[in-house]
N, C-alpha and C positions, 0 to 999 in steps of 0.2 A: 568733509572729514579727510585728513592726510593721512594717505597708508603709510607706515615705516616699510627702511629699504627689503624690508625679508616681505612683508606681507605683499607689498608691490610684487614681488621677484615670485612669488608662491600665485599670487593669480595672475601671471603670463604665463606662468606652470602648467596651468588649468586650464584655461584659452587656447593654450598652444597644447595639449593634450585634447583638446574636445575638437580643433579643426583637425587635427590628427586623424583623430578617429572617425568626424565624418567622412573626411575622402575615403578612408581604410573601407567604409563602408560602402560608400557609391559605387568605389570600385568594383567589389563584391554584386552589387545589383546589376553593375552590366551585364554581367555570366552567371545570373541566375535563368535565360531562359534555357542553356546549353543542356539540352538533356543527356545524363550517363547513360552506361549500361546499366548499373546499377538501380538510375531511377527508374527504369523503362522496366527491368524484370522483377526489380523489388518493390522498391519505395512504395510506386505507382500503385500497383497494384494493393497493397497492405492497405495504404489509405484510403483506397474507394472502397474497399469490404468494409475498413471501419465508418466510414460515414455513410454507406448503403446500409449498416445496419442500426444505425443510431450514435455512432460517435462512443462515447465512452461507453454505451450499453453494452458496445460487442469487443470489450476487453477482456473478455471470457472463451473468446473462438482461438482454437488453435491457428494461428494467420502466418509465421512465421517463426525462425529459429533465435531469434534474439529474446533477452532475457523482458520480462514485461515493464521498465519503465520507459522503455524507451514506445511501447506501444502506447503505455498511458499516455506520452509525450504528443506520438501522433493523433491519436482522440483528441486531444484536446485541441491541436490546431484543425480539426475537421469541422468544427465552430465558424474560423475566419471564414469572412468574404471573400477569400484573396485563392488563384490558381494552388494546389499544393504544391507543385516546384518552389514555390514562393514563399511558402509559407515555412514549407523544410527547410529550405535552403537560409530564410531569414532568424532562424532561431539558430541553425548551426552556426550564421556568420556575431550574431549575437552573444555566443557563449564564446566564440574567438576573444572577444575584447574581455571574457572573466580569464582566457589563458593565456592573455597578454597581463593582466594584471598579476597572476599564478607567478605568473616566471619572473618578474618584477620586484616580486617582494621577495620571492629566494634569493636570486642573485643579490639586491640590494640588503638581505638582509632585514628587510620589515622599515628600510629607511624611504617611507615615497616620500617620493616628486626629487629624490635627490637625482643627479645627472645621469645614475647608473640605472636607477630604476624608468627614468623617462625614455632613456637609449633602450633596454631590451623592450620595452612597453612597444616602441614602435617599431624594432626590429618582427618583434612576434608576429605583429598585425601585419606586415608586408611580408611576412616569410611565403615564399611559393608555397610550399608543403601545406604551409596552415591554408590559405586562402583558396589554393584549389582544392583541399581536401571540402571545405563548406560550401562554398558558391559554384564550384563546379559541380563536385562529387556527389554533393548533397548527404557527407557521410558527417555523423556526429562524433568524430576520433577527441574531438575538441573538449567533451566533456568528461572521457576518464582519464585524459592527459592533464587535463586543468585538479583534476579530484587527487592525481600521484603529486604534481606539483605541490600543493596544499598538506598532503601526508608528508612530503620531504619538508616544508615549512615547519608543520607542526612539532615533528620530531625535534627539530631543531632548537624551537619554542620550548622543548621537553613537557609539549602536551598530548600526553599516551593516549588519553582515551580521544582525543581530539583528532589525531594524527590515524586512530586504528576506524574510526567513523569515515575520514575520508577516504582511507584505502577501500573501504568495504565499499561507498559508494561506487570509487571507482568500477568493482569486481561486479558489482549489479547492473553497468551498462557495459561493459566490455570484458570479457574473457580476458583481453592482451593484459589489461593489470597485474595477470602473475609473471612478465617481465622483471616486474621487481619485488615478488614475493621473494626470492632469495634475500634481497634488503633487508624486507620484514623481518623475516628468518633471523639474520645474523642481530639486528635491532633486539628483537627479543632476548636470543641470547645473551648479548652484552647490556641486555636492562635496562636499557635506551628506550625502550619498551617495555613498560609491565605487562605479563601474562595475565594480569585481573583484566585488561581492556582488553581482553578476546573477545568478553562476551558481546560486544558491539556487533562483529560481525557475523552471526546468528541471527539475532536479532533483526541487521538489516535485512541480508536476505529472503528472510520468512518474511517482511514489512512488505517487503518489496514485491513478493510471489501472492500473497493472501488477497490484496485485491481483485487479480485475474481467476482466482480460486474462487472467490466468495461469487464471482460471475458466470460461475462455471468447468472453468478448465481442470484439469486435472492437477491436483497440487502435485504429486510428485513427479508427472510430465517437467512440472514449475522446475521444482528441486531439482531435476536434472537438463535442463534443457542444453548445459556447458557440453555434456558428456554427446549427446546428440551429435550437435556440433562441432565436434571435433573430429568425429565420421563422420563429415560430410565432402570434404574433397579428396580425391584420389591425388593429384599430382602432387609430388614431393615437392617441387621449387615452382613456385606460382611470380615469379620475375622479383621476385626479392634477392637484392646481392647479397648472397650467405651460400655457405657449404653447398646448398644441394643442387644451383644452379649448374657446378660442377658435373651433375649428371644429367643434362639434358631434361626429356621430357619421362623420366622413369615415373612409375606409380607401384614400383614394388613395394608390399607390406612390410615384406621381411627390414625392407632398408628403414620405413618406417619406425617401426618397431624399435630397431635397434638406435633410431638418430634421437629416440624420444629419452631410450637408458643413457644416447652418452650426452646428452646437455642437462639430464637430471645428474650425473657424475660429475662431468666437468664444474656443475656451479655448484654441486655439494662439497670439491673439493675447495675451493674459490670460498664458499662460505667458512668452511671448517678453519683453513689459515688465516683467513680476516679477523676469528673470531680469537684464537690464540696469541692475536697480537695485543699487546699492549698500547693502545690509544685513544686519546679523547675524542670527541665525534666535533670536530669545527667545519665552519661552514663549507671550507677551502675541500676538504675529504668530502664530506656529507653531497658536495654535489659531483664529485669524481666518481666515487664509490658507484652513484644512479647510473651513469653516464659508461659506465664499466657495466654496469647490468644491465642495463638497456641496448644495449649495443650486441652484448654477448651472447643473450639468450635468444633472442630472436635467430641470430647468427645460427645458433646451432640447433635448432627445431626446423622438421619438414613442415610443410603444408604453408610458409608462410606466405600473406599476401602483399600486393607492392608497396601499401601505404605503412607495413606494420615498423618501420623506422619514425614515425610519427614522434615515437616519447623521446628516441635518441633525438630526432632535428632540437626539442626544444630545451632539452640537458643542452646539448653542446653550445647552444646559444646563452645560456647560464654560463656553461663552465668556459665560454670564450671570455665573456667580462670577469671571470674571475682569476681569469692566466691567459689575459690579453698576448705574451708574446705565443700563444699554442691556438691561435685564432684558426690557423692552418685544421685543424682537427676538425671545428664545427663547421668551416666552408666544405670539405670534402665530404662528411656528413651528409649536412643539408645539400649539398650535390646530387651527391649520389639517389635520393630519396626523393627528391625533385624530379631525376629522370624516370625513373620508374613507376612515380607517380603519371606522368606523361605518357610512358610506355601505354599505361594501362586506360588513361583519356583523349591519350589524339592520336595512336601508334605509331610513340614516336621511337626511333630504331638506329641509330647512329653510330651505338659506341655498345662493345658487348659485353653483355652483361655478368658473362665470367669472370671479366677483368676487373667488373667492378666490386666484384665478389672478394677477389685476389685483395684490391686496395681497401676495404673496409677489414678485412682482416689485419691488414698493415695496422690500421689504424686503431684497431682492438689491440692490437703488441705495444704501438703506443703509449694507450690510456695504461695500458701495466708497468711499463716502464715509469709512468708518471706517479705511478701511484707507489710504486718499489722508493720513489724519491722520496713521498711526502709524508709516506707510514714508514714508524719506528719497526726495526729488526727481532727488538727484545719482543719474546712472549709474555703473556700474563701471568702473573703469580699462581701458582697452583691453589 
C-alpha cells in the first residue's frame, strides 16, 4: 500500500518523535542512581513505612506533609521489583513526556505533530529544569505543571468544567498551583469560567482525601494538610531569585507576614485591571497572561523553594514559540531556574543569587511591558 505525501510526512513525525523520546528517556536512567537530599530525608523513608506496612494498606498513617495522592502514587510503586529510586524516579520521568505533550498542544494550539508542537515536545523533554527535577531530584513538579498546562488548554478550548477539573487536580498534588489561582480568579470574573464549574473542586479534594480517611487518618488533618505546610519552614528566601533573597538568611515572622499581604495585594491589584479591560482571551494573551503569574507570584512570596520557577520554565518555553523575537525572556528564565535548581543538587555557587533576583524582576517589568502592548487600554462596558 502507498502512503500519500501527508501520511508519509505524519509517520516520520512519529518515528522521529518516539526515538526522541527514547533517548530523552535513557538519558534520564543514567541519573536515576544519584541520590538527593531530598530522597535520603523524604522519599526514602515515606516509601519503606509504606511497603513495611503493606503498600497501600498503610495510606491511612500520618507518613508525611504532602497532600494523599501522591502517597497513593508511592503505594502503588511499593508493588514493583525494581530499587524505589527507581521506581520514583521512573514515573516522575514518565509523566515529563505527559508535560512535554501539555505544553505542545498550548503552544500549538491543539495542532500536533505540526513543526511547533514537535519543537516544544522536545525542547520540554531536554529542558534542564524538567529533567533534573525527575531523574535527579526524584521530585514530581512534573504533574501539577502538566495538570495548569491542560487548565490553560482547556480554558482556551472554552471548556469550564474541564479546565476547573484540571486545576483542582493540579491543587491535590501541589500547593504551588495557586500560582496561578489569580488566573482563575480573573477567568471567573470575565466568564471565561462559569462559577457553576466550582463544584468540581470540592469534589476533587474530598475524592482525593477520603481514601487515606476511610484507612484511617484523620479527615480534617486531610482537609488541612496545605495550612500545616505552609508553617513548616522558617527561612524567608530558600535560594529562589525573588524579593526575599534580598535579605539574606532572615526568618523574621513579622517580615513574613507582611510579604504574604503584599503579594496578596500586588496580584489582587494585577487581577482587578485585567479584569476592567476590555479583551478577548486569544491564545497569544492567554499564555502571556500565565507567564506574568507565574513569574510574579512566586516573586513575591517568602518561604519559596529553588525548583518553585518550574511552571514559569515551561510558560516561557510556550510563550517563546509564540513571540519567537522575545526568545531572550524564556532563556533567562529557564537560566536562572536551572541554576538554582543546581544550587540545591550539586552546590553549585558561581554567580549570586541577589543579582539573579535583580534580573528576573527585570524580566517581570518586561512580561508587563509586553502585555501593556498586546492588551486594549479601553475598559469594559459598565
Amino acid at each position: 500500500m502507498t502512503l500519500t505525501k501527508s501520511e508519509s510526512e505524519r509517520l516520520e513525525n512519529v518515528l522521529f518523535l518516539a526515538v526522541v523520546t527514547v533517548i530523552a528517556m535513557m538519558m534520564r536512567a543514567f541519573l536515576f542512581p544519584i541520590e538527593s537530599g531530598d530522597y535520603i530525608q523524604f522519599l526514602h523513608p515515606w516509601y519503606e513505612t509504606l511497603r513495611e506496612n503493606g503498600g497501600l494498606l498503610a495510606v491511612g498513617m500520618d507518613i508525611g506533609d504532602y497532600m494523599p495522592p501522591y502517597f497513593y502514587l508511592l503505594a502503588l510503586l511499593t508493588y514493583l521489583p525494581i530499587r524505589d529510586i527507581f521506581a520514583i524516579k521512573l514515573v516522575s520521568s514518565l509523566v515529563d513526556i505527559v508535560l512535554a505533550v501539555c505544553a505542545a498542544n498550548l503552544a500549538a494550539d491543539g495542532n500536533r505533530l505540526s513543526r511547533r508542537w514537535m519543537a516544544v515536545y522536545c525542547v520540554v523533554l531536554f529542558l534542564p529544569s524538567v529533567f533534573l527535577n525527575s531523574a535527579v531530584w526524584g521530585q514530581c513538579d512534573a504533574i501539577y505543571v502538566s495538570a495548569l498546562l491542560a487548565f490553560l488548554y482547556f480554558v482556551r478550548r472554552g471548556r469550564s468544567t474541564a479546565a476547573v477539573l484540571a486545576y483542582s487536580i493540579s491543587f491535590v498534588f501541589k500547593l504551588q498551583a495557586v500560582f496561578l489561582a489569580p488566573l482563575l480568579l480573573l477567568f471567573l470574573l470575565k466568564r471565561w469560567v462559569r462559577w457553576r464549574s466550582l463544584w468540581v473542586f470540592p469534589v476533587v479534594y474530598l475524592a482525593a482525601c477520603l481514601p487515606a480517611a476511610v484507612m484511617g487518618r484523620s479527615l480534617w488533618e486531610l482537609l488541612t494538610v496545605y495550612f500545616a505546610q505552609a508553617g513548616q519552614y522558617n527561612l524567608l528566601a530558600m535560594f529562589l531569585p525573588n524579593l526575599y533573597t534580598w535579605l539574606g538568611d532572615s526568618t523574621a515572622a513579622e517580615i513574613s507576614r507582611a510579604g504574604v499581604m503584599l503579594a496578596g495585594g500586588v496580584v489582587l491589584c494585577a487581577v482587578f485591571f485585567l479584569w476592567r479591560l476590555d479583551f478577548e482571551l486569544t491564545l497569544d494573551r492567554l499564555v502571556s497572561l500565565g507567564l506574568f503569574f507565574a513569574l510574579l507570584t512566586p516573586f513575591l512570596l517568602p518561604h519559596m523553594h529553588e525548583r518553585y520557577y518550574f511552571l514559569a520554565d515551561l510558560l516561557s518555553v510556550v510563550f517563546a514559540f509564540r513571540f519567537p523575537k522575545k526568545w531572550g525572556i524564556a532563556f533567562t528564565v529557564c537560566v536562572s531556574s536551572a541554576y538554582a535548581v543546581c544550587h540545591n543538587l550539586f552546590g553549585t555557587d558561581f554567580f549570586p543569587v541577589e543579582l539573579l533576583g535583580v534580573i528576573l524582576l527585570g524580566v517581570i517589568c518586561f512580561v508587563v511591558r509586553h502585555l501593556a502592548a498586546i492588551l486594549p487600554r479601553r475598559e469594559a462596558a459598565a
